[in-house]
C-alpha positions as CSV (number, residue, x, y, z in Angstrom):
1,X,134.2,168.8,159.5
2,X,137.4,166.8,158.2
3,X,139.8,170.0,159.5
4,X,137.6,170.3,162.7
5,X,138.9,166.6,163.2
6,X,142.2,166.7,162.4
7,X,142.8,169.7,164.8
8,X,141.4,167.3,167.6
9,X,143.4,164.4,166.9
10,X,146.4,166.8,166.8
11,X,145.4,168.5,170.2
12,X,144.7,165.2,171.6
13,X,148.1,164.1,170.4
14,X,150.3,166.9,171.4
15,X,149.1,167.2,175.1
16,X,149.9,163.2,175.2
17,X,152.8,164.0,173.9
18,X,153.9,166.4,176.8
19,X,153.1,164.2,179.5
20,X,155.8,160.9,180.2
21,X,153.4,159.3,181.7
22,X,149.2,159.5,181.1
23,X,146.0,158.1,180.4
24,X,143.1,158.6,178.6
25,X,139.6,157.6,179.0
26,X,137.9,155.9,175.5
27,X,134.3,155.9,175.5
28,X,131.0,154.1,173.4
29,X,127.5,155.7,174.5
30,X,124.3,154.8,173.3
31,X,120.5,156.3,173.8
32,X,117.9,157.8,172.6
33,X,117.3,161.7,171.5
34,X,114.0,163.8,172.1
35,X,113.3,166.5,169.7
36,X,112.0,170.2,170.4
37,X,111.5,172.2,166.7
38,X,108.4,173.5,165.1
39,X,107.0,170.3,164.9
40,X,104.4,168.6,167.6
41,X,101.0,167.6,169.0
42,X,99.3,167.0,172.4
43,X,102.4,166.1,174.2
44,X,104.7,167.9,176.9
45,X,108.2,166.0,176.2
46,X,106.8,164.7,172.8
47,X,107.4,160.6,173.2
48,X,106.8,160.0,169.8
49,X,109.9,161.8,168.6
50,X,112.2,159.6,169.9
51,X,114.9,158.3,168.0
52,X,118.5,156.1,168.3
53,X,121.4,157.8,168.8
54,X,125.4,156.9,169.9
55,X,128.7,158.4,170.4
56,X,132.4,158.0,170.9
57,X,134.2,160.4,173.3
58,X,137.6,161.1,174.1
59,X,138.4,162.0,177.4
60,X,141.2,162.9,180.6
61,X,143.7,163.3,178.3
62,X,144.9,166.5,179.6
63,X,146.0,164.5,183.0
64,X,149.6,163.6,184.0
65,X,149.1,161.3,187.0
66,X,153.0,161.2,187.6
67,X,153.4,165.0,187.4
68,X,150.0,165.8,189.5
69,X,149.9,163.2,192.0
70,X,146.0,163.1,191.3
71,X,144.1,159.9,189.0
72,X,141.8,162.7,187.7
73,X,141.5,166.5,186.9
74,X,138.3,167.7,188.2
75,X,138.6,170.5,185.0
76,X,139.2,168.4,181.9
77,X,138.5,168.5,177.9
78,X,136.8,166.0,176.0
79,X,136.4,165.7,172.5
80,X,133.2,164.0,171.3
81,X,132.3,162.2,167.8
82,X,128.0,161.9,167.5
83,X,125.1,160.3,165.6
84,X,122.1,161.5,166.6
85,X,118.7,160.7,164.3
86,X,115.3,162.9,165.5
87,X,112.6,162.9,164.0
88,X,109.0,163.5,164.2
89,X,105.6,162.7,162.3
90,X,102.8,165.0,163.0
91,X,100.0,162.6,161.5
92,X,101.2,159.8,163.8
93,X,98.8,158.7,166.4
94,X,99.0,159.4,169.9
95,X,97.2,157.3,172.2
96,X,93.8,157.1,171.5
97,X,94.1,159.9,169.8
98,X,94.2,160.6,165.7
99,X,93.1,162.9,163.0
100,X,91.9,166.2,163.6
101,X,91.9,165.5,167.7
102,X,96.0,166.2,166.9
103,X,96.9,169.8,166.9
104,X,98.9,170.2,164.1
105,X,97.1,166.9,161.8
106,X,95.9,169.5,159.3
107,X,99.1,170.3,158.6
108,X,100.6,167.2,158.3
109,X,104.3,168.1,158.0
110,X,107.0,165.3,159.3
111,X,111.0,164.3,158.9
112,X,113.8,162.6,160.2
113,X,117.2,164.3,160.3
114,X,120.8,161.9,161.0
115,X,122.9,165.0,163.1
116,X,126.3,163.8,162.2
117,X,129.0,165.7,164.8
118,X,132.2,166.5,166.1
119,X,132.7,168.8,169.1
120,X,134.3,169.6,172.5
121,X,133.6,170.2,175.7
122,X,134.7,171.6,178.9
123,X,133.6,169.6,182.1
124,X,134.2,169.7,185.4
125,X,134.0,166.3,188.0
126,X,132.9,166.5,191.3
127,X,135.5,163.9,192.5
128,X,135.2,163.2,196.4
129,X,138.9,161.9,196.3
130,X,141.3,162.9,193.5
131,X,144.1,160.6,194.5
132,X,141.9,157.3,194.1
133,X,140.7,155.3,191.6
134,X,137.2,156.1,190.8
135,X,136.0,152.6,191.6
136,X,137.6,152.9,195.1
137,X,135.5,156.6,195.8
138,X,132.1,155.8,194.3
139,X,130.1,157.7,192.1
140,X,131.3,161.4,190.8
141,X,128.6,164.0,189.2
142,X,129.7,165.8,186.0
143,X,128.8,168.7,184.1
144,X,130.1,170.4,180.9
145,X,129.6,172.7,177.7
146,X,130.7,173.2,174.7
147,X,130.8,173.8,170.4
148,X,130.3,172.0,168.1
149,X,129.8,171.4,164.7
150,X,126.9,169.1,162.8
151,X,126.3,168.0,159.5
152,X,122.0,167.6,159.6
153,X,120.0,167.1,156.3
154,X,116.1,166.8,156.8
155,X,114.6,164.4,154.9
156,X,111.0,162.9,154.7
157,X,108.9,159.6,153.6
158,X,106.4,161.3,151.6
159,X,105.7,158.7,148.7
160,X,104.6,155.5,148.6
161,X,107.8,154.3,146.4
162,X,109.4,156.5,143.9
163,X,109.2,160.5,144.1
164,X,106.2,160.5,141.4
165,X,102.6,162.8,142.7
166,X,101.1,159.8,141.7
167,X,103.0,157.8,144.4
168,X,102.0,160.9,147.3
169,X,99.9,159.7,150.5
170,X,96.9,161.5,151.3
171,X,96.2,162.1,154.6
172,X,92.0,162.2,155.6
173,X,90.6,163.7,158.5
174,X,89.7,159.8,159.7
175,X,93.2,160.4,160.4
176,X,94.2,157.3,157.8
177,X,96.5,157.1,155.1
178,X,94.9,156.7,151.8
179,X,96.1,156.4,148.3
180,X,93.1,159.0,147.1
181,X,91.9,162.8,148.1
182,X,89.0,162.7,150.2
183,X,86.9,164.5,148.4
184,X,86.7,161.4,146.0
185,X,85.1,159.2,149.1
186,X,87.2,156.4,148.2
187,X,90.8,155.4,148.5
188,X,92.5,152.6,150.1
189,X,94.3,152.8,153.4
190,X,97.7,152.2,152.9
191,X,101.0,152.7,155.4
192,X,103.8,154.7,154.7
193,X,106.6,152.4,153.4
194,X,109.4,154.2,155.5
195,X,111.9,155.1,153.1
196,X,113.2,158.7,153.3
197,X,113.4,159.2,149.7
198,X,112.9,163.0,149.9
199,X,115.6,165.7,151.0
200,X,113.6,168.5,151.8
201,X,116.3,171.2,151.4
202,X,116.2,170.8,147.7
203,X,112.5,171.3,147.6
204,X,112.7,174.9,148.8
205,X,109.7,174.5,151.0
206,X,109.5,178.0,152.4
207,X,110.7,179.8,149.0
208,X,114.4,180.0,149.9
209,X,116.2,181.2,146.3
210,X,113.4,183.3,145.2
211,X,113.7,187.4,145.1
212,X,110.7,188.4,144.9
213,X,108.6,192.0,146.7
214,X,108.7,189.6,149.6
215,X,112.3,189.4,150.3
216,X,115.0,187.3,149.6
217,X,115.6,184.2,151.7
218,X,118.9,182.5,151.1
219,X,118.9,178.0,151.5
220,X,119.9,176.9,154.3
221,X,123.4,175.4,154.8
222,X,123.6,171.0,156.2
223,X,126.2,172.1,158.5
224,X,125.5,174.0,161.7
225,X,127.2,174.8,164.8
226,X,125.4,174.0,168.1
227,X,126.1,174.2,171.7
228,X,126.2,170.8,174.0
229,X,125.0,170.9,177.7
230,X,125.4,168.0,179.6
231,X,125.5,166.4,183.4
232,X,125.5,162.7,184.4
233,X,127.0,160.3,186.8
234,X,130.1,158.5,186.8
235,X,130.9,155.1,188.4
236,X,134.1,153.6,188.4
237,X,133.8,149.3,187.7
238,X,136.9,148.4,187.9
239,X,140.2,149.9,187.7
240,X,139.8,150.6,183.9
241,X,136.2,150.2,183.2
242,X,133.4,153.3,183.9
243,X,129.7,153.2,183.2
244,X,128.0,156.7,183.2
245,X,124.6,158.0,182.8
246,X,124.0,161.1,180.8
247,X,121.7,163.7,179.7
248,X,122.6,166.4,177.8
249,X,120.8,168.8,175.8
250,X,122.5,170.4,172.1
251,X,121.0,173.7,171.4
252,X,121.5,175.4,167.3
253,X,121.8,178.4,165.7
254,X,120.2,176.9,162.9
255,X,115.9,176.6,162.6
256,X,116.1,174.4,159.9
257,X,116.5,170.5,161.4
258,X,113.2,169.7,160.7
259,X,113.1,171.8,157.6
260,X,110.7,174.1,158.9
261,X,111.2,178.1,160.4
262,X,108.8,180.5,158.6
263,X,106.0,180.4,156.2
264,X,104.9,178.2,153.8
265,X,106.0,178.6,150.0
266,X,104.1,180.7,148.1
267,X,103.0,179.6,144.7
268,X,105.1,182.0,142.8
269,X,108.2,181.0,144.6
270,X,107.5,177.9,143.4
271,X,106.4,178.5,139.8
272,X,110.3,180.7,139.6
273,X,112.4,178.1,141.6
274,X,110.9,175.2,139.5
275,X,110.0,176.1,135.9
276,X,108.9,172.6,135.0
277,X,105.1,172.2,135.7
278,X,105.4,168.7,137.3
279,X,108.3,169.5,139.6
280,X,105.7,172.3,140.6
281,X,103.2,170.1,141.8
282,X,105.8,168.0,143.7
283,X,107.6,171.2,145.5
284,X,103.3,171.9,146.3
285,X,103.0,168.9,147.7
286,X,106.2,168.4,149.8
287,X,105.7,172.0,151.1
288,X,102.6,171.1,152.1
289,X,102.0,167.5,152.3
290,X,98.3,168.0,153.7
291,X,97.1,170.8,151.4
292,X,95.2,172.3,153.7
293,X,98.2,174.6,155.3
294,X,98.3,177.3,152.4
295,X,96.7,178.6,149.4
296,X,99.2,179.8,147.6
297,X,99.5,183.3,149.2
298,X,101.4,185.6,151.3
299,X,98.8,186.1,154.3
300,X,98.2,185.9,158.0
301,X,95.7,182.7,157.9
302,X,97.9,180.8,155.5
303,X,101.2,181.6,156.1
304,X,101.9,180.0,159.6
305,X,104.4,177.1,159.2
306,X,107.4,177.4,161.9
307,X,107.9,179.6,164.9
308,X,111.7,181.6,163.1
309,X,111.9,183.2,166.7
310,X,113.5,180.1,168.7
311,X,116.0,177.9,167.2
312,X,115.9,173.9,167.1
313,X,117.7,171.3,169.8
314,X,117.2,167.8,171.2
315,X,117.5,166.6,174.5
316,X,120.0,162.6,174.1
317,X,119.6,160.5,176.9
318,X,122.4,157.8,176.8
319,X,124.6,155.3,179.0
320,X,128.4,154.8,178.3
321,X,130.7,152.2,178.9
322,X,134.9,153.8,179.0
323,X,137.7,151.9,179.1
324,X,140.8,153.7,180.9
325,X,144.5,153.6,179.5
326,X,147.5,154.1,181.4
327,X,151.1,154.2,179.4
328,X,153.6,156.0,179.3
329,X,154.7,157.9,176.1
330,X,158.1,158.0,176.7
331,X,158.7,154.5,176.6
332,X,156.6,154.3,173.5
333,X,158.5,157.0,171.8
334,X,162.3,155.6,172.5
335,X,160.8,152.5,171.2
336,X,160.9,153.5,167.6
């Protein structure tokens, strides 16, 4: 991530550097993200997932107002730095509904994932007067694409304090939170305490590590390249202030955001990938959290856990504020 940086601070800088005079367009976004992964219920754009999310992006830099004539390049680059979080809890609620009237409740599996990023885009501005300042034209429509790349490590709040079995939540078909299994027929109701104390990547939930006459499955890697979409609206305030309104969509290679792809962990994976009997039990547990998805075994009623066929993304909704700079460079330079 640091060299992917560096190379866009350099590109940024040498295209300035080309141009006597130019500006640039700085800006701060904000929003929320929707998630789409193996995880969900009994919703269509799944509300509960969303999360915060920001950015800073870089824009127009590629424009030379003094050698073009025109204020903006309807084709331009932008270089973008993100923080998305996403997230989603499948024994959460929704409406008035709980428990078992969830799809997925009896298999209880949730995260939340901070998608750290750096990419760039291409986009192109549908400017209705490139000569004019955009607060003297109105509102432009945008679209671009692009790569990037994303640090993303899943994690999940699956104790009730320290990472200890004796501190795991239970999860009864009342659709409650209790500190006992309910085959005991007691248990207090308790809330989770929202700390993400567990990353799920070193827990091996779906037998990554372990050759066995199943196959090999490698761990996954935290970073990941993915593939920005995006369109909004641009309105100019003032001479150097914008306000836009975006959507955008970032689509992975990777199925592994939300930690989950395949099939569940078979017990022998387990048993070989942790050797100590009570990080066995815990790797059971965070594999499983409800203990209902698996038995242990490779088969067809026990092994369904992700969908491996179509790759995680996450729609951001956001609204930016940019500040425009004009200068020119040349000045600056024979300042020194």
């Amino acid at each position: 991530m640091k060299t992917l940086i560096s190379a866009v601070i350099a590109m940024v800088s040498f295209t300035i550097s080309a141009s006597a005079q130019s500006n640039i367009e700085i800006g701060m976004s904000g929003g929320a993200t929707n998630y789409f992964g193996d995880l969900g219920n009994n919703e269509v754009l799944q509300s509960t997932s969303t999360r915060p999310g920001g950015a800073i992006t870089i824009r127009n830099f590629l424009n030379s107002p003094a050698k073009t004539g025109y204020q903006y390049q309807p084709l331009s680059v932008e270089a973008r730095f993100s923080w998305h979080r996403i997230g989603y809890d499948e024994t959460k609620s929704i409406g008035d509904k709980k428990g078992y009237q969830l799809r997925n409740y009896g298999r209880g599996l949730s995260f939340r994932t901070d998608v750290y990023g750096v990419s760039t885009h291409v986009s192109y501005t549908l400017y209705a007067n490139k000569r004019k300042p955009l607060y003297a034209q109105g509102a432009a429509m945008y679209f671009y694409a692009g790569v990037g790349i994303y640090y993303a490590r899943p994690k999940a709040d699956l104790f009730n304090g320290s990472i200890d079995i004796n501190n795991r939540y239970y999860f009864w078909s009342d659709g409650t939170i209790r500190d006992q299994d309910e085959k005991t027929g007691q248990g207090n109701i308790i809330k989770r305490d929202g700390k993400y104390e567990t990353n799920l990547d070193e827990w091996r939930t779906e037998g990554q590590g372990y050759n066995s006459e199943l196959g090999q499955k490698k761990p996954y890697n935290l970073m990941h390249i993915g593939f920005p979409l995006g369109m909004g609206w641009r309105w100019g305030i003032s001479k150097n202030i914008i306000l836009s309104a975006e959507l955008s969509y970032i689509k992975f290679i990777t199925d592994y955001l939300d930690d989950v792809s395949d099939r569940y962990a078979t017990y022998e994976e387990i048993k070989a990938n942790f050797p100590e009997e009570h990080k066995q039990d815990l790797a059971k547990y965070i594999s499983d959290p409800s203990g209902k998805g698996t038995n242990g075994f490779e088969g067809v009623a026990t092994s369904q856990r992700g969908n491996h066929r179509k790759t995680d993304g996450y729609a951001f909704l956001s609204l930016e504020v940019a500040y425009r700079l004009d200068f020119n460079w040349g000045k600056i330079k024979s300042s020194f």
